[in-house]
C-alpha angles and dihedrals in degrees: 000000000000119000114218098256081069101047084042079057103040082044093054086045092046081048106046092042095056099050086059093065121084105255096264088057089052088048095053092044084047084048086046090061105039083060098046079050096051086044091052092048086048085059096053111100108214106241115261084004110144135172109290093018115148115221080244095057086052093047095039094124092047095061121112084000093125115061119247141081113335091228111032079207083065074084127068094205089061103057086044106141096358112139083007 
C-alpha cells in the first residue's frame, strides 16, 4: 500500500516530468490517461448489477428518494421546446 508521503512524491515526479515535455507530448501523455481512466471505469462492476438487469432494477432505492412531481412531463415548462 502507498502512504501518502509516497503518492505526494510520485505525484511531484509525475509533475516535474511532465513539465519537461513540448505541449503535444503533454497532451498525448493527458490522452494516455483518460483512457487508462475509461478502461478502469469499464472494469468497475455496479453494486447488486446483474445480466439483464434494467438501469431501473439497479437504481431501484434510489427511486422517488428527492421531493417533487413524480413525471417532470406532468408539467408542461418543462417539455417546452422538447421533439420540436
Amino acid at each position: 500500500m502507498t502512504t501518502p508521503t509516497e503518492t505526494q512524491n510520485i505525484e511531484q515526479q509525475i509533475v516535474e516530468q511532465l513539465r519537461l515535455l513540448p505541449s503535444d507530448r503533454q497532451q498525448q501523455v493527458l490522452h494516455f490517461v483518460e483512457s487508462l481512466l475509461t478502461d478502469k471505469m469499464r472494469e468497475r462492476p455496479v453494486e447488486g448489477w446483474q445480466p439483464g438487469m434494467s438501469a431501473l432494477d439497479v437504481s431501484r432505492d434510489w427511486v422517488g428518494c428527492v421531493e417533487g412531481p413524480s413525471d417532470l412531463s406532468t408539467n408542461p415548462k418543462y417539455m417546452e421546446g422538447f421533439g420540436t
